[in-house]
C-alpha positions in Angstrom: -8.8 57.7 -169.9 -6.9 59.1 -166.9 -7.5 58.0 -163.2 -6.1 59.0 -159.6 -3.9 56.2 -158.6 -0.9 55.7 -155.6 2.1 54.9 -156.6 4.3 52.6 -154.4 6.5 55.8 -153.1 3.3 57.5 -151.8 2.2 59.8 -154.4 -0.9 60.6 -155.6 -0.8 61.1 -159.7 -3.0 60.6 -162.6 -2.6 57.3 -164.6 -3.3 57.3 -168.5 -2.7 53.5 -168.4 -5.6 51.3 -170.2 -7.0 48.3 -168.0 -4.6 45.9 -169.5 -1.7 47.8 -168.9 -2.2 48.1 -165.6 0.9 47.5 -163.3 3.0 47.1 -166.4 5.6 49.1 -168.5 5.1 52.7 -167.1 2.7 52.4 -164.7 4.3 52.4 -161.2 0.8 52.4 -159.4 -0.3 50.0 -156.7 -3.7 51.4 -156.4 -6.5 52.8 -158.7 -9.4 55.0 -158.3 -11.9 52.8 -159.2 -15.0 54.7 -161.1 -17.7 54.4 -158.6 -15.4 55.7 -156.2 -15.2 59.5 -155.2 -11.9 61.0 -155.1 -12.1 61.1 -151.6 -13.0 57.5 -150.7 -10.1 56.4 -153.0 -8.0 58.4 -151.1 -9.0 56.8 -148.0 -8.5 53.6 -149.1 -5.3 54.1 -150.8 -3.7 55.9 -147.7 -4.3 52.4 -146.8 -2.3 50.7 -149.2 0.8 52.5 -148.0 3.6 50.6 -145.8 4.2 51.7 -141.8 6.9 53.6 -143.0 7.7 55.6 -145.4 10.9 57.8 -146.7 9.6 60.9 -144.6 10.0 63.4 -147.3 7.4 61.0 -149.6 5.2 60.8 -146.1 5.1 64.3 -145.6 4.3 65.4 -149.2 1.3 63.3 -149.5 -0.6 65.7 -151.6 -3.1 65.0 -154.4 -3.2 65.9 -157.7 -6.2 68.3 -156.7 -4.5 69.9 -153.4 -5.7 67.8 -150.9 -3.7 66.9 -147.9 -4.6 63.2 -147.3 -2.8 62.6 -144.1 -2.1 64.8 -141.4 1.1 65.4 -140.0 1.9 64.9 -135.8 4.8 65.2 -133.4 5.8 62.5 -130.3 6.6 65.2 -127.8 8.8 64.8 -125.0 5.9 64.5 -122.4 4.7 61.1 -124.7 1.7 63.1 -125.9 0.6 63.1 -129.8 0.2 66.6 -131.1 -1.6 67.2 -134.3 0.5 70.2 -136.5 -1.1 73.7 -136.5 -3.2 74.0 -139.5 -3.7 69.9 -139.9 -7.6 68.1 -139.4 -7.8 64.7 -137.9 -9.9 61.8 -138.8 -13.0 61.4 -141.4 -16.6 61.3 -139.7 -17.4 58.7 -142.9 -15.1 55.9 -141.2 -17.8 52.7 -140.1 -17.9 52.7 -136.3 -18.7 55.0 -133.5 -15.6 56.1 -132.3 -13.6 59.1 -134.2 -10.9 57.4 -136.6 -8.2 58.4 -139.3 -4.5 58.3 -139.9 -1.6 60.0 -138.8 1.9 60.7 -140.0 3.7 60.9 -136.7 7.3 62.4 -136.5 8.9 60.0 -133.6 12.4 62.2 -133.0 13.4 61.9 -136.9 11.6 58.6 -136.9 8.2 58.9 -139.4 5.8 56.8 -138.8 2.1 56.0 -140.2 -0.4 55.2 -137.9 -4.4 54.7 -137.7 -6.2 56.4 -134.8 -8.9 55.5 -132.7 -9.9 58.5 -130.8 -12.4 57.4 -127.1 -14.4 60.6 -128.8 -17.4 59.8 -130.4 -17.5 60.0 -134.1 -18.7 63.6 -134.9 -21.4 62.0 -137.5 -23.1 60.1 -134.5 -25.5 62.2 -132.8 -26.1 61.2 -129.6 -23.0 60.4 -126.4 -21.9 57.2 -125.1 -23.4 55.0 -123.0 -22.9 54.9 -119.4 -19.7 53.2 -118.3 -16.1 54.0 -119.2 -16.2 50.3 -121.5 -17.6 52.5 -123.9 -16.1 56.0 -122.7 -12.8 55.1 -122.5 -12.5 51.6 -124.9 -8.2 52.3 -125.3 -8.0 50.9 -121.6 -9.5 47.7 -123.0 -8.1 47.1 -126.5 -4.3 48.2 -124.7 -4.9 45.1 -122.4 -6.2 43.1 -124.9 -3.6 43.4 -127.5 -0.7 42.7 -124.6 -2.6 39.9 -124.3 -2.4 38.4 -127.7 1.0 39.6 -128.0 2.0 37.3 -125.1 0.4 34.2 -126.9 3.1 32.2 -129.5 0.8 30.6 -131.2 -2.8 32.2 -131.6 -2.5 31.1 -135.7 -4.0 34.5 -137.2 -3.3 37.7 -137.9 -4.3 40.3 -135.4 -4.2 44.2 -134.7 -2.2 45.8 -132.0 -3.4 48.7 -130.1 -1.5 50.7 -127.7 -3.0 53.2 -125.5 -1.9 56.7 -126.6 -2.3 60.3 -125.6 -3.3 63.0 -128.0 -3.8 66.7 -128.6 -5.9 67.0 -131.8 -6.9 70.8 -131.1 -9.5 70.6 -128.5 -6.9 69.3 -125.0 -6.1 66.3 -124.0 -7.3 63.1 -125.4 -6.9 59.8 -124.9 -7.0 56.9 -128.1 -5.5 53.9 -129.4 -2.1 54.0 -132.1 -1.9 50.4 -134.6 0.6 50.0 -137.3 -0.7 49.8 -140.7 -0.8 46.1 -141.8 -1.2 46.4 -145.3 1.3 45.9 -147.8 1.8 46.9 -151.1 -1.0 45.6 -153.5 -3.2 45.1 -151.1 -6.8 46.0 -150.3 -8.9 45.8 -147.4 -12.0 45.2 -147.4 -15.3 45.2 -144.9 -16.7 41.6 -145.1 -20.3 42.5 -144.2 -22.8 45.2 -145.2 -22.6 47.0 -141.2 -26.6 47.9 -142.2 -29.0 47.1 -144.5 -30.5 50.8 -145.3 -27.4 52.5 -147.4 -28.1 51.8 -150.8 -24.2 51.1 -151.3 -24.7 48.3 -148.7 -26.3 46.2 -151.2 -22.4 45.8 -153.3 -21.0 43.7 -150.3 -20.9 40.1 -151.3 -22.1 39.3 -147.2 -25.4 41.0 -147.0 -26.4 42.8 -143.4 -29.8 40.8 -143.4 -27.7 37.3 -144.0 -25.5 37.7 -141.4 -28.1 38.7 -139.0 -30.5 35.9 -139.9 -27.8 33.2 -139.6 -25.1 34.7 -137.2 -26.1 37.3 -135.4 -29.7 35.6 -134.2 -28.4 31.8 -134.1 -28.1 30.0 -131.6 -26.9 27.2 -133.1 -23.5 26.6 -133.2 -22.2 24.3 -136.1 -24.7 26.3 -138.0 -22.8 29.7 -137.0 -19.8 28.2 -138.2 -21.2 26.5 -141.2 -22.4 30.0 -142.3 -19.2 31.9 -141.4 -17.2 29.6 -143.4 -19.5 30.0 -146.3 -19.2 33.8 -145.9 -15.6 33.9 -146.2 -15.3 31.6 -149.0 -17.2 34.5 -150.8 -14.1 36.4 -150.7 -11.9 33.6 -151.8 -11.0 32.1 -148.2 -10.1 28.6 -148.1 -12.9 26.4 -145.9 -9.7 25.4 -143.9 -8.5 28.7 -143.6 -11.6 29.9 -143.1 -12.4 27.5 -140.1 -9.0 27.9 -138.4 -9.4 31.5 -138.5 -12.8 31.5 -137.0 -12.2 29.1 -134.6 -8.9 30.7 -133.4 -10.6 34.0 -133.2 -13.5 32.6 -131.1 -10.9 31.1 -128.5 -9.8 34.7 -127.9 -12.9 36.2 -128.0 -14.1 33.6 -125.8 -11.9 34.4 -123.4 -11.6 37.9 -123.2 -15.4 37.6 -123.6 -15.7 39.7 -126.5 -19.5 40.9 -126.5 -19.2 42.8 -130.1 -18.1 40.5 -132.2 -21.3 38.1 -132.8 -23.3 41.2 -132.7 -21.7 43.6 -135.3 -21.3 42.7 -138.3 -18.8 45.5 -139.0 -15.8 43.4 -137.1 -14.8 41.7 -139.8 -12.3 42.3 -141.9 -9.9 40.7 -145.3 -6.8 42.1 -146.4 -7.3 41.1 -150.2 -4.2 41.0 -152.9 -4.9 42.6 -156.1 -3.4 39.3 -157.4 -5.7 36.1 -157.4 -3.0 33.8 -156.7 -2.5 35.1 -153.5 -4.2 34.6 -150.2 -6.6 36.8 -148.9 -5.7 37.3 -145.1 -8.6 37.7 -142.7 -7.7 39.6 -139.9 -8.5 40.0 -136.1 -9.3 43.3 -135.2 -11.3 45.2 -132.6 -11.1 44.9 -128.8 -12.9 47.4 -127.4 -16.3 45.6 -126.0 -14.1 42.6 -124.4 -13.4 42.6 -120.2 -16.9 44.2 -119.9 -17.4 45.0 -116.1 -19.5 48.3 -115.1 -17.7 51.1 -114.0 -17.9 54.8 -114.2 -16.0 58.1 -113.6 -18.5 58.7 -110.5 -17.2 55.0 -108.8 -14.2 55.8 -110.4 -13.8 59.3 -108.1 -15.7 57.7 -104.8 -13.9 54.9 -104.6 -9.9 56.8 -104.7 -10.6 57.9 -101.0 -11.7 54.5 -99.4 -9.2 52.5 -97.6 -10.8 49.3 -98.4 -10.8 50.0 -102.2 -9.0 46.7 -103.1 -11.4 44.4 -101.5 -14.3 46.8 -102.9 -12.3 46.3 -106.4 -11.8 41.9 -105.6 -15.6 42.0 -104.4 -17.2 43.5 -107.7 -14.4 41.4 -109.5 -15.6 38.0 -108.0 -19.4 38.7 -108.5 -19.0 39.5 -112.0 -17.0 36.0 -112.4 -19.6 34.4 -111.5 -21.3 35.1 -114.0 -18.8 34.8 -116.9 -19.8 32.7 -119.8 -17.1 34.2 -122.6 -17.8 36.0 -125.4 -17.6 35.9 -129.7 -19.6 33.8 -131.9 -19.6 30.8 -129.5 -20.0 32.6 -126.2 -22.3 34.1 -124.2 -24.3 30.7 -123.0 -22.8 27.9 -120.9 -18.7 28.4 -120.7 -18.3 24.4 -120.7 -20.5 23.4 -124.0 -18.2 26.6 -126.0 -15.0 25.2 -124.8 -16.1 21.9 -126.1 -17.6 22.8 -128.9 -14.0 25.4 -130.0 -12.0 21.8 -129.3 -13.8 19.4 -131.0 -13.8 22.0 -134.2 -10.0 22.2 -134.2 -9.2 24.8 -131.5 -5.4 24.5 -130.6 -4.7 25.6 -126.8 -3.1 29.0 -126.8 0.8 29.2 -125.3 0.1 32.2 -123.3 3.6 34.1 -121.3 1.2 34.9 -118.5 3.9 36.8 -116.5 4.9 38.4 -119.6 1.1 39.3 -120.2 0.6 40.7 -116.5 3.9 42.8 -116.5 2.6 44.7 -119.4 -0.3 46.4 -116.8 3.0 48.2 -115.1 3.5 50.2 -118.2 -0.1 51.7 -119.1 -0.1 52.0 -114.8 3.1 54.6 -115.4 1.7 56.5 -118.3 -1.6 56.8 -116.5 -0.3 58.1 -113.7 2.0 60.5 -115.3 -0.9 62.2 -117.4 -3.0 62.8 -114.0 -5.6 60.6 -116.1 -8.5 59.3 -114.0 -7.9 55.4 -114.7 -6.1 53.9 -111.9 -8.9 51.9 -110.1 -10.8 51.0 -113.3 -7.0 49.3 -114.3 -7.3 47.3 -111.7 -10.2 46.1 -112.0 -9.6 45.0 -115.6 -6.3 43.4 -114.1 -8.1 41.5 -111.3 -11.5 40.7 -114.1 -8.6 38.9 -116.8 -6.7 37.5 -113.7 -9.9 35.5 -112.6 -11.3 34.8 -115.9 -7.7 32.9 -116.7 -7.8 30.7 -113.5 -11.2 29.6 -114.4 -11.2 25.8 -114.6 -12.6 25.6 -118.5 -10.4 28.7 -119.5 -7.9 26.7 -117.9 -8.4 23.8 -121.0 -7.9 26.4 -123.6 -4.1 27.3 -122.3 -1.4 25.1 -123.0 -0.4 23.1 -119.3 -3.3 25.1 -117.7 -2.4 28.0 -114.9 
């Protein structure tokens, strides 16, 4: 029997290997069609077993065995903007979540990188727009901030995404998106933890069931029962009840504080990086910003407030009443601030060693590439700067930073 498989320079060919031979004597693959796979979901998921970077040559010559490209080819230009090649297609409408996603093979002055894209356009297969507000319009701004943000922690204790605002022509103008490397390594799989919905037939395979996690996650209110179930979820994929816990509770400090309002919500948000080798460790992994630093604002207050001379205090005033307010977000959030904080440190929570003037510098770099596009983010940047500003000099946020600010 012959099967698609990727081997580990990045080619697609047929393997004539049997199941036991798999991996050994002539067999180079690190990943197999499996046979309730189509070709083209294995070849979404084995684009994903690739490294960052790859020899260019193998990159650029990922072609299957049946003529299909399987990851198009862009260019860096000069101008910092991410131009699809004549003749290439972005992104597959089948990817779970509402924004447009795929990979990219992006040439960086000699430099070829691979890269997974999260377009602020709606996925094609959603019928419908976005909701009012650019926190749903315009989601880069958020995960950019949010990922400088972990980035400037030393010690968050998991493994998390990085997403940096980017600039793209796909074909249709202009565009604006998120870049992240590709953290998979070789012989590894990732996988979606829970079934997003419970009306696809082929969400009744996942091991965590859409109706489960909604029952005892999504619709709890209890907390020790949240975690109690969480834990027991990820043991189902071979996590470790410590590892588990840490994870979860490390996660929830962040989400807490960036007050994450997606995360208890969708069940889609969680993700394990899964060795083909049981003696390994499956990794969870922290991904998806884009619902954190929630504070309404469109491209109408956007244009009406660029003319007013009082805009900062208009910006501080809409900044402090929304503060008020705050209660954090993620599975422990969302209630009263004090009781999560408490309830995150008596499970374990270690105080995060945040670079704060490391964090707030990083707003001067999306400020320059806004600015040079012409794009129409200025004022809604700083009033994601002045929202995370307040939220960190809040007295209970205060207890999850090492020596307080």
């Amino acid at each position: 029997m012959k099967r698609l498989a990727l081997t580990k320079e990045g080619t697609l060919t047929y393997c004539v290997a049997k199941d036991e031979n798999i991996g050994k004597g002539r067999c180079n693959h690190i990943a197999h069609k499996r046979d309730e796979e189509s070709v083209e979901e294995f070849v979404i998921r084995a684009e994903k077993d690739l490294n960052n970077s790859i020899r260019a040559l193998d990159l650029k010559n990922l072609i299957d065995i049946d003529g299909l490209n399987t990851i198009p080819n862009a260019t860096l230009d000069d101008d910092g903007v991410i131009r699809l090649n004549e003749g290439k297609s972005f992104g597959s409408p089948k990817m779970v979540g509402n924004q447009f996603k795929g990979d990219l093979i992006i040439d960086n002055n000699g430099l070829t990188l691979k890269k997974f894209v999260k377009l602020d356009r709606l996925n094609p297969s959603i019928n419908g727009h976005w909701m009012d507000g650019m926190d749903y319009s315009n989601s880069s701004i958020t995960e950019h901030i949010c990922s400088r943000f972990i980035e400037s922690i030393s010690n968050t204790g998991i493994k998390s995404v990085s997403y940096s605002f980017s600039v793209f022509d796909i074909g249709d103008g202009i565009e604006t998106g998120t870049i992240s490397d590709n953290y998979m390594e070789e012989n590894v799989s990732e996988e979606l933890a829970i079934a997003p919905n419970s009306e696809r037939e082929d969400m009744k395979n996942f091991r965590v069931t859409f109706d489960e996690y909604y029952d005892n996650v999504a619709t709890e209110n209890d907390y020790n029962k949240i975690l109690e179930s969480m834990i027991d979820f990820f043991g189902r994929y071979r996590v470790k009840p410590d590892v588990a816990k840490k994870f979860i509770i490390q996660q929830a400090g962040l989400d807490l504080i960036l007050g994450n309002e997606d995360r208890k919500k969708n069940p889609s948000n969680f993700i394990f990086l899964i060795p083909s080798s049981i003696k390994k460790d499956v990794i969870p992994l922290n991904m998806d910003y884009g619902r954190c630093l929630q504070i309404f604002w469109t491209e109408t207050s956007e244009s009406r407030i660029e003319d007013m001379p009082d805009s900062e205090d208009v910006i501080n005033e809409i900044v402090m009443d929304e503060v008020k307010n705050f209660s954090g977000g993620g599975l422990f959030g969302g209630n009263n601030l004090k009781e999560s904080v408490d309830f995150l440190i008596d499970n374990g929570f270690r105080p995060f060693n945040l670079d704060k003037e490391k964090f707030l510098a990083s707003f001067n770099n999306l400020e320059e590439k806004i600015s040079k596009h012409g794009l129409k983010f200025k004022n809604y940047l700083k009033l994601k700067k002045k929202f995370i500003e307040e939220i960190l000099d809040n007295k209970e946020i205060k207890r999850m930073l090492k020596g307080g600010y």
